[in-house]
C-alpha positions, 0 to 999 in steps of 0.5 A: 485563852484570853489574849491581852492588849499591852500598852508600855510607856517609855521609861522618860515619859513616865517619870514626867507624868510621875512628877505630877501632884495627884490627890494624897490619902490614896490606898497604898498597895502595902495598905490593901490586903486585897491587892494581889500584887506580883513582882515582874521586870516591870515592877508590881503587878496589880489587876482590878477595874480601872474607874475614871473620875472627872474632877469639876471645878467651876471656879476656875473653869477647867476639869482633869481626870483622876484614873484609880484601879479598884481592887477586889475587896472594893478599894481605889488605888490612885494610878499616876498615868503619863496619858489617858488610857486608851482602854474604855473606864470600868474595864479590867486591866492588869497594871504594872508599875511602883508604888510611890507617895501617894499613888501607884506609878504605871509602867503598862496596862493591858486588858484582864479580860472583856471590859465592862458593861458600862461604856460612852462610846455609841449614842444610847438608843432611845428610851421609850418606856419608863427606865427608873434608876436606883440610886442609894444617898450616904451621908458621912463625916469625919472623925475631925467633924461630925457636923452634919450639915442636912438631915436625911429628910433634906437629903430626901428632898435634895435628890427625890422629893424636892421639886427641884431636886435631881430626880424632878429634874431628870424626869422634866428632862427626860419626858418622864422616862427617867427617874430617881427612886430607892430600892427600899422606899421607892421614894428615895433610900438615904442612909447615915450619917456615918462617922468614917475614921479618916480625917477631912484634913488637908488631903481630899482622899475622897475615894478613900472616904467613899469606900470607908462610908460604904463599909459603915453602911454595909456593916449596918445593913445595906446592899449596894449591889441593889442600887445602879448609882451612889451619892456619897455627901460630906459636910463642906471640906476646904482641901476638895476644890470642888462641889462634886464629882463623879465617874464618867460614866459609873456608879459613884459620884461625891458631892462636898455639901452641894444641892441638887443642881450639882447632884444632877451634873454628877450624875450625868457624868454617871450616865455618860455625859461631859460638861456643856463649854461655851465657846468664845473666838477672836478675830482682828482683835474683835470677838466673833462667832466663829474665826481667828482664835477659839477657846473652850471654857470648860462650864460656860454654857449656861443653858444646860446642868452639865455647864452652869445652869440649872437648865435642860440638858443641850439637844445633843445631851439629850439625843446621846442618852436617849431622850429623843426619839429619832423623828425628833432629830433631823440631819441636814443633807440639803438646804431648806427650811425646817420648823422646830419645836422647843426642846422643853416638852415632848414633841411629835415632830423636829426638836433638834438639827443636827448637821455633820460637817464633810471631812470631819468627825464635828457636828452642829446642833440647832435648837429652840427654848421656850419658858418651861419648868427648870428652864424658867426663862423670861419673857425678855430673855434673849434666849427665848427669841432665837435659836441656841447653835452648839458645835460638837466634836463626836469621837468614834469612842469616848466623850467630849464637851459640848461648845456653845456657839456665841451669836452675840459676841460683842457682850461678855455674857453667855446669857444673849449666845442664841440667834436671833431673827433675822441673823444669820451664823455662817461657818465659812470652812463647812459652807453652811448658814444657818438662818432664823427667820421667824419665831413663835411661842411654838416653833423656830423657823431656820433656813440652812444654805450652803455655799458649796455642794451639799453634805452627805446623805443622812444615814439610814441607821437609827440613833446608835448604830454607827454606817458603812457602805449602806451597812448599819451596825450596833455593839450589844452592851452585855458580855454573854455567850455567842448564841445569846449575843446572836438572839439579841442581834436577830431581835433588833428586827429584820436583816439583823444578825451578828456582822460579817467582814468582807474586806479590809476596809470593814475590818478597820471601821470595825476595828475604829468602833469596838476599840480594845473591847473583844466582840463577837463576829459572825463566823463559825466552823460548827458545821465543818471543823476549821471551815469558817462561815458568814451568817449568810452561808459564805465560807472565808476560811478553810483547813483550820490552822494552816488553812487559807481563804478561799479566792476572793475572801477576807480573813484577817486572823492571829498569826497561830489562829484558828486554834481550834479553842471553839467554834466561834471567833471574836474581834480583839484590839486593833481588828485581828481575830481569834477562835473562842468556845462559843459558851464564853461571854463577849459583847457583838457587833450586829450587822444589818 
């Protein structure tokens, strides 16, 4: 049986995250029949799959997250959450809580079962053919306004033909290995206009609105489960403060009469990226590149469609969804000079540095523009004679914003932040210089220097495999049984299979990746019943449930586990293990 991760907010906690304003309009449990809602100590019960939105408004440089539990016949319930949840979105939770105005006030969540296959945690690896998604365009309006403010020949062009639309841009990005088409047409499917009974009103319910636009277009015909991303357009409607939103990551995404730049930025939230920060410091009163006081505005890195430009994404966007390929991205473990090439179009050799900072989970990432298509520069731009530098903080789990470095700080614009030749940005805390000293119209010269010893040795493991020790590991994103997950660990390539813990130290990294996510590890007692082995042959347990390990091994059991349930055993929240049929469906962590 599936053992659940609880979490319980206190009861004083949760009444000051319930004095929070969220949207109105949100399903209310006695309006979903779907809901199956139990009533426990805690209140109503409800299960369903929790989605995340990240809510952009420009305007006033900042984002949130909306949580909303989506119910079994397809609808979102608002969650009122005095915290982020600490459960991975798109997972399947029980939730247990009241009913209030307008949303649903959560007292616990715990897990439902394995969490779903989409995930922001591990860098994607790289794309090396054509990876095509579907995505389906609905167009709706509003029983207070049926303008319709595009056509679907505008839409099309918008999001598939245009030469600036969302799928050119993509496949510019990309080095054409990702893509935009319809299911239908391949050329693009967009359905509607749908007139939804729900008024624009004063409330942006806008999940509401997308599941009543999607009925309209089921009930005329069409399948959603065919397409891996939804684009929901509304006419222009004051009560949302924003052009568009999306879930990261996630299938859906609603644009408020917006184009085809913001239609791209939703998206790559639904492919797993945050929004590109520019990053301003004060020190003695005088800006700076780095010291002092530092603040994050939210979109101001005007070099990338996830901050306020209709640009490239950053070298970092790019390497995390696959873009790049590993000879592209160099790690910096010894001072040097390397050449890189503009990040625009396909290259051979280096694209991008990256140097990880000792003793903290940042990065900095070096790379070079030049004039190309979306990134349609000057000549005279400032950013076409240096380098961009962007500081990053990577989370063992999860995804942050990007910060883009301003090496010319005494200007108030974003638009000059490159280094130029000549200059050098030094981070006196990490001991590392990064110098420009020469540039062509194919390739940047940088230097890097330390002033202290240098940093670790790059890893040996490739981009989305995370190390330990000399070992490199990788998490399969789809659930399935033990000998499916073991066949796709052993396709990865020599000395692959699924991971083996020795010691306490590679439980708790193991633990530190997988997260509240149940995986498989490697053990079973298929061959001697309650005798448990590695891959390799070694035996860590034996007797069942009153057995132990044998000397020198490393067990790290539920207290009640083995109970003989199956021949296999998984990894669950905070890095215990428990037995399960080798026939029931977990991702792997796969070792090598």
């Amino acid at each position: 049986m599936h053992q659940a991760r609880f979490v319980r907010w206190s009861p004083l906690v949760l009444a000051a995250a319930c004095s929070v304003a969220c949207l109105s309009g949100c399903s209310s449990v006695a309006d979903a029949p779907d809901a199956q809602a139990d009533k426990d100590a805690e209140g109503e019960s409800l299960q369903g799959t929790l989605r995340r939105v990240v809510i952009s408004d420009p305007e006033r440089g900042s984002s949130r997250f909306d949580y909303f539990l989506e119910l079994e016949g397809g609808r979102w319930l608002q969650l009122a959450l005095p915290a982020q949840p600490n459960f991975e979105p798109n997972s399947r939770v029980i939730v247990r809580g009241e009913q209030s105005e307008g949303a649903f006030d959560a007292a616990s969540m715990e897990l439902a079962g394995p969490a779903a296959e989409e995930g922001v945690g591990t860098q994607q690896a790289p794309l090396l053919a054509p990876s095509p998604k579907r995505v389906a365009v609905v167009l709706f309006n509003f029983a207070n306004d049926t303008t319709q403010p595009i056509d679907a020949a505008r839409a099309k062009e918008l999001v598939f033909t245009g030469a600036s639309s969302s799928n050119a841009y993509y496949k510019e990005v990309s080095y054409g290995v990702r893509s935009l088409v319809g299911a239908a047409d391949a050329a693009g499917d967009v359905f509607g206009w749908y007139t939804i009974d729900a008024s624009s009103g004063a409330d942006c319910a806008y999940s509401d609105w997308g599941t009543a636009a999607r009925a309209k277009a089921q009930a005329a015909g069409v399948n959603f489960g065919n397409y891996d991303y939804v684009v929901h357009y509304f006419p222009k409607t004051s009560s949302c403060q924003f052009s568009g939103v999306g879930q990261l990551p996630g299938k859906y995404n609603w644009i408020n009469a917006s184009g085809s730049q913001t239609i791209a930025h939703e998206l790559g939230h639904n492919f797993g990226v945050h929004h590109a920060s520019s990053y301003r410091c004060i020190e003695g009163g005088a800006a700076v590149p780095l010291g002092g006081t530092c603040t994050a505005n939210e979109y101001g890195d005007p070099f990338d469609v996830m901050g306020s430009g209709y640009r490239h994404l950053s070298g970092y966007h790019k390497e995390k969804l696959g873009f790049l390929e590993a000879a592209n991205v160099q790690t910096v473990s010894a001072a040097g000079n390397f050449e890189l090439a503009p990040l625009e179009q396909k290259a051979a050799g280096v694209q991008v540095l990256r140097f990880p900072i000792a003793g903290t989970s940042d990065v900095y990432y070096v790379e070079y523009r030049q004039p190309f298509g979306f990134d349609s520069f000057r000549a005279t731009d400032p950013v076409v004679s240096g380098v961009l530098i962007r500081r990053i903080t990577v989370p063992a789990r999860g995804v942050l914003q990007t910060k883009l470095i301003d090496n010319a700080p005494t200007s108030t614009s974003f638009t000059d932040a490159a280094l130029a030749v000549g200059k050098t940005f030094t981070d006196a805390a990490a001991k590392v210089s990064f110098t420009l000293t020469a540039r062509t119209a194919t390739s940047a010269a940088v230097q890097v220097s330390f002033d202290g010893p240098p940093p670790p040795p790059p890893s040996a493991c490739a981009a989305g495999e995370s190390e330990l020790n000399g070992h490199c590991y990788f998490l399969t994103t789809t659930a399935q049984s033990f000998t499916a997950a073991k066949a796709a660990c052993v396709a990865r390539g020599s000395g692959w299979s699924v991971a083996s813990v020795e010691s306490a130290a590679e439980n708790g990294f193991l633990s530190s990746i997988t997260g509240t996510t149940e995986y498989w590890l490697g053990g079973t007692d298929s061959a001697v019943e309650g005798t448990f082995v590695w891959p390799s042959g070694a035996a860590f347990w034996s007797g069942g449930l009153s057995g132990s390990a044998p000397a020198g091994a490393y067990a790290s059991w539920v207290s009640g586990e083995p109970n003989n349930t199956g021949d296999c055993m998984r990894i669950t929240a905070g890095g215990p293990w428990r037995d399960a049929s080798c026939t029931s469906s977990y991702r792997a962590v796969c070792e090598k």
